[in-house]
Each structure stands twice: as structure tokens, then as C-alpha cells.
N, C-alpha and C positions, 0 to 999 in steps of 0.2 A: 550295676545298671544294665549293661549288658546285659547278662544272665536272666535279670527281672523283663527285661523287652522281648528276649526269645520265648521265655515261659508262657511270658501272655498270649502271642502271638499263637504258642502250638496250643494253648486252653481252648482258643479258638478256633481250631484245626481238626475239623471230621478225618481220621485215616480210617475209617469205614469201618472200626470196630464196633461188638456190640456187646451189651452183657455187664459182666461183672470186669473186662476187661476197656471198653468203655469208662468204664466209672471209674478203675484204675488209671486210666488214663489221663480224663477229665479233672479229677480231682487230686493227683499228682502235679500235675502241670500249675492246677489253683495253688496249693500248699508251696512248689518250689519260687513260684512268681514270689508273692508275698516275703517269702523269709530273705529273700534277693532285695526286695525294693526295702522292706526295714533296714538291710544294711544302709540302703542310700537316704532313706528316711530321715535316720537317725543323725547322719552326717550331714544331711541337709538341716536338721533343726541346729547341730551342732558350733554350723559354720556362722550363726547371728550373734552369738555374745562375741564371734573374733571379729566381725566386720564391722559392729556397732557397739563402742563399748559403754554407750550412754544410756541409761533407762529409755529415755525419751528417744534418742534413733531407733531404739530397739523396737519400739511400739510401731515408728514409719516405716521401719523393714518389713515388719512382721504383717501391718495395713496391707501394706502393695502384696504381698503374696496369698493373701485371702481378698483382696481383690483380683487379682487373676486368677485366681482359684474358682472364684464366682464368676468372673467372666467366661472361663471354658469350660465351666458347668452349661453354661446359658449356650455359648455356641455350638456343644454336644448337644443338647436339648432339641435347638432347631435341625442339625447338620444328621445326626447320627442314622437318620431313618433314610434319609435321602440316600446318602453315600454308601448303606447295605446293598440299597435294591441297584444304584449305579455300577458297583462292583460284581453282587453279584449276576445281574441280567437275569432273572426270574430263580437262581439259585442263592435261597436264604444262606446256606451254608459257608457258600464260597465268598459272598457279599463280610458275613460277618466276621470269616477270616483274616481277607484283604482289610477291614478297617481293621481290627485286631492291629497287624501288621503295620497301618500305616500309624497309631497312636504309640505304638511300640518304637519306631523309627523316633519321632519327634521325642516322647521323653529321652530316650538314652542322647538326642542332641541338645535338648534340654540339663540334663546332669553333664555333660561334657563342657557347655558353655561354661556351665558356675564353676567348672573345676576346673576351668582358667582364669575363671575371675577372682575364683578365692582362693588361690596359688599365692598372693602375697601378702595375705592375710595367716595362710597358714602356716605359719612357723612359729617354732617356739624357741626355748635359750636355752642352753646350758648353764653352768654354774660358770664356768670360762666367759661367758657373756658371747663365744660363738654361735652364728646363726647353724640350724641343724633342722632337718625335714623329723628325727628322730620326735619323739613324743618327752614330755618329762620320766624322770624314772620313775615319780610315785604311780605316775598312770599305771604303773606296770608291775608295780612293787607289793600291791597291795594282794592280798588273798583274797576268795571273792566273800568269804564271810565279812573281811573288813571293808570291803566296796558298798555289802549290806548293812553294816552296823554304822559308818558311817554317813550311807545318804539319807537313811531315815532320820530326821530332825524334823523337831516343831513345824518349820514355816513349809518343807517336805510333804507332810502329812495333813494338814492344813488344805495344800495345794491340792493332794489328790481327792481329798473328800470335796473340797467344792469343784474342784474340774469334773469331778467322776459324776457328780449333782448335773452339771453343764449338762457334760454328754449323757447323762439319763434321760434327761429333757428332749432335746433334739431325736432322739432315738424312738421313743415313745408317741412326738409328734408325726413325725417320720412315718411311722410304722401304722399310728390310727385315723390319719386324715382321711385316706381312703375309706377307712369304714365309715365314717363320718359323713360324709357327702355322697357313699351309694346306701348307704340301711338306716338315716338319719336323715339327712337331708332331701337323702331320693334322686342326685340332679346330681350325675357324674363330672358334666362338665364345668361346676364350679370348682371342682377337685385341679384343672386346668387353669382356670383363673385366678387360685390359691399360686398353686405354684410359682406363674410367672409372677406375680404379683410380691412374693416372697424370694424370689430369686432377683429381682431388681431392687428392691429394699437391700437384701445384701450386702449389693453393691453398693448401697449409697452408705451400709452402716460400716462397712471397712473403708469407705474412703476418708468419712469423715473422724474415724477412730483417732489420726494422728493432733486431731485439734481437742478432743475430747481428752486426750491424755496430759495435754498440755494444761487445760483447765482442771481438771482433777489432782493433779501432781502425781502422776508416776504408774505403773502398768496395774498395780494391786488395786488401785483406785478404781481406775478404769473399767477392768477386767468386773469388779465389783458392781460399779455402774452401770456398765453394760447389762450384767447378767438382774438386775434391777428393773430397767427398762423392760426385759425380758418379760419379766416374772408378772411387771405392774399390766403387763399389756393384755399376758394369758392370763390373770383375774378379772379383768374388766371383761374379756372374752367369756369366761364363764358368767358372770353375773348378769351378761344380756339376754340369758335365757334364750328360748329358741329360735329367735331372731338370728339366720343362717347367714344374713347381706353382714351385720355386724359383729357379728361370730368372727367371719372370714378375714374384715377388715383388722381387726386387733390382732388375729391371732397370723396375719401379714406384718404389720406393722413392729408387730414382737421382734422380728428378724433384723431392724434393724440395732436393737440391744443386742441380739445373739452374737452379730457381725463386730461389734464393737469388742466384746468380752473374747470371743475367739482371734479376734487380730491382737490382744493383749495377753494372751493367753500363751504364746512363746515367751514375748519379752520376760513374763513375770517368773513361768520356770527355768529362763536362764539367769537372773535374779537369784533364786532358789540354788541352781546350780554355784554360783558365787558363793553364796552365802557358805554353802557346804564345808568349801573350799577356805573360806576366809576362817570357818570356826575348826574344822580341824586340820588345816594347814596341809592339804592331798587334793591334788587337784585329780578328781574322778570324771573330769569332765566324759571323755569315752565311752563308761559306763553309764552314768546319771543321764548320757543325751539320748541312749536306747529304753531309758524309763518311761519316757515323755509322750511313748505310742500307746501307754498302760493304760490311763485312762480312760479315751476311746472303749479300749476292749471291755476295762471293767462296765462301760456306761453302757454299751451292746448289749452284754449280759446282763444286765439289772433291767434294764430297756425291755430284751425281748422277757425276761418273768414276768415285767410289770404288764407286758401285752398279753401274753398268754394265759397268766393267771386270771389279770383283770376283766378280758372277755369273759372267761366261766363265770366268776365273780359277780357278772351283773347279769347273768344270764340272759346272754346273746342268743339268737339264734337266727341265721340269717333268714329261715323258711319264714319268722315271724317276729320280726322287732319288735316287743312291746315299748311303749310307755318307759318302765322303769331299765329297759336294756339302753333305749338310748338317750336316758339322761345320765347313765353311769357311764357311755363313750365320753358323754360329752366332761363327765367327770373326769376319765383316766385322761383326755387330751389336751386338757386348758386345766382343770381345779390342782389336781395333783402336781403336775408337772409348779403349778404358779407356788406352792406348798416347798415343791425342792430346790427351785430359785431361792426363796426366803434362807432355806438351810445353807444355800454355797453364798447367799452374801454375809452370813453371821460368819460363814466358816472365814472368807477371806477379811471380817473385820478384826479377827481372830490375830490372823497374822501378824507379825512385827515388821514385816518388809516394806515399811514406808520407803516413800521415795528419798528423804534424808537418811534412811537406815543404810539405804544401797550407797547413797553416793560417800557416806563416811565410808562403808568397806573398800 
């Protein structure tokens, strides 16, 4: 944590190079930030199957943190412009530094807090039945070829084809809303009442997640539901045709499925993780909890092809949007996307990890 709070801070930090030393610099500082905070990442996703060991805790754990997660999105959103230009007094650079610096500060007190809360939660046994900060010895024991051959399992692979579905989606929205409301729409600032509109849904679909899971039975449910609601909302979005007020409306609304299936979306890979465990007797947790940042990355990469290729594809051009360019935006940002929803709910129905599956193990 540490480590990951200074890096970001110096990303942020002009020392007045320029050039290829610049770039060295800039982009060393990204790369060491990152591989620092996946350590705490991973330990952070890690520490929910020892603090909640109930499917259904797992889902209100995981709620509350993609509810704050959406909540300090919302308050960077309002705060982050402001507090540049207060810091740095007509210097962009030093402004952006000093926040740099002060969000640096707060996460590593952020990780410091949980790592006194989850201080007695983290222990494990010996075979003596002594308590021991030590890890199990299979955690340790295993080679990494057998850390591999063991986590990949059915409900495993299952997990990562419709998580990796998820984040294709989000990523691809992400990425063409903008085009959509200046070379489609024409009217940038619905691009701003998308937003909030969709950052407040959010929050209402991670709050409500923990009742949702309860009705459903169990996180694969949910996760599934959620990304359902998702999928139903960017089809009705595509099917209103160029109607931009109803466009906007569903493809808002969609957020609060996304919100649901993302706050279930820990519980059910620590599930997964279980299961691993339960079928071949090695508890990899260590390992299996640094996988769980994978699909993100795979969903990025699929995400930006699907962006890149798909502008050529319908032939974009921003000097002159035809007709048929943007209806194919409007295709690659609600039709497709509603397309790969359908894939990750067959994927998770796929699954065996029912909610009676977990609580026998």
C-alpha cells in the first residue's frame, strides 16, 4: 500500500523532464503504482470469504464496497476539478500533484484501517489446532504449474467467460458513449446527464443488491440477474431507435443491473474459490485471489478491439457521420453489448454453484 500511494503520487509529479526521459519516467511510476496496489487488491478481495463466510454475507459485504466505490466515484466527479485548481493556484501541474498526493495519503489509510480490522479474522490452524499468522503449507506447497492445473475447474471457467462478458460490456459502453452524444446525438452535454444519471442508479443497484440476493438464493443468481437486467435494458435501448431522450434513459437504468451483478460478483468468485478447495483438497486461496483482477484486464482488451475495430467497421468518420456510421455506434453500444449479456447469463446458468451447492461444501 505504501509503495502503490508513493508511485501514484510521483505519476503525478513534473521534475521537469522532457523527452523519452519524461515518458520513462511517467510511465514507470504508472506500471510500479499498479503492480503495488494488485498486491493490496488481491488481498483486499481476499480478506471477504475470511470475514463473511456465508454466501449471503458475502453478497452485503461485497454491496457496501461497490457502494462506496460509486460513492467516491460521485465525489471525485464533483470535488477533483475544484481541488486542482485550489492547490495548484493557476499551476495545473502542482494542483494535480497535491491531489495526486492527497488521494495517495487516504487509500494507504484506507488499507491500514482494514488491516486492523481484518487482523482477527486472519488466521489460520495448524494441524496442532495452534493458532499461527503462518499460511496453510499447501498454500506453499504447491508448484505453480499445480496452482494452474488446479484452479482451472468448470465453475472457474464458467466464472471467467461471463465475468470477462461483464467487463466487455462496461468497457465498450465506457469507451462509445462519448461518441454517441458528440457525432450521433450532436449534444455533448447529454454525455453529462448520462453520467450522473448512471452514477446515481449505481448506487441505488449496489445498495439494493443485498435484498436481491436474498430473493434470488445465492450470488450466481444474482450476479446472473443483475447482468439480465443489464442486458434487457441495452436492448430496449437499442430498439428505440433514434429517440436519444430514451436511448439515454435505458441505457442509465441498465446501471442499476450492472450494480447488482458487480457487487455479487466477489461473493460468487470467492464461492469459486471454495469450491477449488473443497474438490481438490489445496487450499490456493493466495493464488486464486490475484486471478480475480483477470477479467477486468481480459474485458479491456476485448473492449478496446471491439472499439477500435468496430468504429472502422461501420465506417466512422468524424469530418462526416453518415446515416449508416451511426447506427452501427448505436449498434457496437447497446445491440452487441445486450448480445454478450445473453452469453454471460447462459454462461452463469451453466454453472453448478448454486446456493445449496456452496452451503453443502
Amino acid at each position: 500500500g505504501a509503495v502503490a500511494a508513493l508511485c501514484r503520487w510521483l505519476s503525478f509529479t513534473n521534475l521537469g523532464l522532457t523527452g523519452t526521459a519524461a515518458a520513462a519516467w511517467f510511465g514507470g511510476m504508472y506500471i510500479l503504482c499498479y503492480l503495488a496496489f494488485n498486491l493490496c487488491y488481491s488481498a483486499f478481495t481476499g480478506i471477504l470469504p475470511l470475514m463473511a463466510k456465508d454466501p449471503t454475507d458475502r453478497v452485503s459485504f461485497a454491496s457496501a464496497r461497490t457502494t462506496c466505490n460509486s460513492v467516491g466515484k460521485f465525489v471525485f466527479s464533483l470535488t477533483s476539478v475544484a481541488l486542482v485548481g485550489f492547490f495548484g493556484q493557476g499551476n495545473d501541474a502542482k494542483g494535480y500533484s497535491m491531489l495526486a498526493g492527497l488521494i495517495s495519503i487516504l487509500v494507504f489509510v484506507g488499507f491500514t484501517q482494514l488491516f486492523f480490522a481484518a487482523k482477527p479474522y486472519d488466521v489460520l490452524k495448524k494441524d496442532d489446532g495452534a493458532e499461527t499468522k503462518a499460511a496453510k503449507k499447501d498454500q506453499y506447497s504447491a508448484s505453480f504449474w499445480e496452482m494452474l492445473k488446479f484452479s482451472i475447474t468448470k465453475p472457474f471457467v464458467l466464472y471467467l467467460l461471463g465475468s470477462t462478458c461483464k467487463g466487455t460490456i462496461f468497457f465498450i459502453i465506457t469507451s462509445l458513449a462519448p461518441y454517441y452524444y458528440s457525432y450521433v446525438v450532436g449534444d455533448k452535454s447529454m454525455l453529462t446527464v448520462y453520467m450522473s444519471a448512471s452514477t446515481f442508479l449505481m448506487i441505488g443497484g449496489s445498495f439494493i443488491a443485498p435484498y436481491v440476493s436474498k430473493l434470488c438464493k445465492g450470488s450466481r443468481n444474482t450476479f446472473a440477474t443483475g447482468v439480465a437486467i443489464y442486458g434487457a435494458c441495452l436492448g430496449v435501448a437499442y430498439f428505440s431507435g433514434a429517440n436519444a431522450t430514451m436511448f439515454t434513459i435505458f441505457l442509465s437504468v441498465g446501471y442499476v443491473g450492472y450494480s447488482i451483478a458487480h457487487a455479487a460478483e466477489a461473493a460468487l468468485y470467492s464461492c469459486v474459490v471454495d469450491y477449488t478447495e473443497w474438490k481438490h483438497d489445496k487450499d490456493l486461496k493466495p493464488f486464486m485471489m490475484t486471478l480475480f483482477s483477470l477479467t477486468p484486464k481480459i474485458g479491456t482488451t476485448v473492449g478496446s478491439m471491439v472499439f477500435g475495430f468496430g468504429l472502422v467497421a461501420v465506417g466512422f468518420n468524424a469530418d462526416n457521420v453518415t446515416a449508416s456510421a451511426a447506427n452501427g455506434i448505436r449498434m457496437l453500444l447497446s445491440g452487441l453489448p445486450a448480445i454478450l449479456a445473453i452469453m454471460s447469463v447462459i454462461f452463469m446458468a451453466l454453472c453448478p454453484l448454486s446456493d445449496q451447492k456452496v452451503k453443502e461444501m
